[in-house]
C-alpha positions as CSV (number, residue, x, y, z in Angstrom):
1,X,84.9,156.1,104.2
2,X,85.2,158.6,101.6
3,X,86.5,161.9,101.5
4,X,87.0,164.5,99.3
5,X,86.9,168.1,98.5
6,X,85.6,170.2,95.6
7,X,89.0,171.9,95.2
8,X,90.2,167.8,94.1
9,X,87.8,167.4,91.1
10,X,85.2,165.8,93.1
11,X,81.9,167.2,93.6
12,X,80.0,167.0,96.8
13,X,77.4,164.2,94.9
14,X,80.7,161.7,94.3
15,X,81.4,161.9,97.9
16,X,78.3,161.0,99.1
17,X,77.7,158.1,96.2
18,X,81.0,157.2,97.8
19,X,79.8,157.0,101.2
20,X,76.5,155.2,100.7
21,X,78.5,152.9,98.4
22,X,80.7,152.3,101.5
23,X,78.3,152.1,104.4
24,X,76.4,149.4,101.5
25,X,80.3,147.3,101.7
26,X,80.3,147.5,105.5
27,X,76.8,146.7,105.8
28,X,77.1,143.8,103.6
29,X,80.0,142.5,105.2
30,X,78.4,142.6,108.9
31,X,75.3,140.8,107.0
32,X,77.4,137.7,106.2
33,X,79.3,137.7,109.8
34,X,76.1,137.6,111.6
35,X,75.0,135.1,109.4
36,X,77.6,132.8,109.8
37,X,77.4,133.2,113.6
38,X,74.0,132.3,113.8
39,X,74.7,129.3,111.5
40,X,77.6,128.2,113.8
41,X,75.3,128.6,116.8
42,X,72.7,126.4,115.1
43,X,75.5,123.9,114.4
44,X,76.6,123.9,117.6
45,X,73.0,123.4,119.4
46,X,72.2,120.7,116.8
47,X,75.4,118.2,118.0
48,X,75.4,119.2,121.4
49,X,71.3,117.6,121.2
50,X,69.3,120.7,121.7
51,X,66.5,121.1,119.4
52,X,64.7,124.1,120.9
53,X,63.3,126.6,119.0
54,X,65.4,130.0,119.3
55,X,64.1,133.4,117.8
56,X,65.7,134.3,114.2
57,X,65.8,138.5,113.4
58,X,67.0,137.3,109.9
59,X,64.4,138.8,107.3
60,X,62.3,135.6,105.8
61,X,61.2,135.5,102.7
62,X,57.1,136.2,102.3
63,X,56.4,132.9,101.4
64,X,57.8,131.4,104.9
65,X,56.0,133.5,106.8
66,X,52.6,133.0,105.3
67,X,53.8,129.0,105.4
């Protein structure tokens, strides 16, 4: 994260542009490791034969859900 102090040049708005901008990064990268979790648990359900439905809390697009 972040850090810095007035008496360094950098105003108190760069710091927190630089935070969010950070917690974006991190938040990004957790995004993809879940994702490729739940992909490797699909793939492992699908060749060890189970075909059960399991619950998804990955966002759908609009047009799935009204499908």
């Amino acid at each position: 994260m972040l850090l810095a102090s007035d008496h360094q040049g950098s105003g108190a708005s760069e710091t927190r542009a630089g935070s969010v901008a950070e917690r974006e990064r991190i938040a990004a990268a957790v995004e993809r490791w879940l994702l490729a979790e739940l992909e490797m648990d699909r793939a492992a359900s699908a060749a060890a034969g189970d075909n059960s439905v399991t619950l998804s809390y990955v966002r759908a697009p609009p047009e799935r859900i009204a499908a």
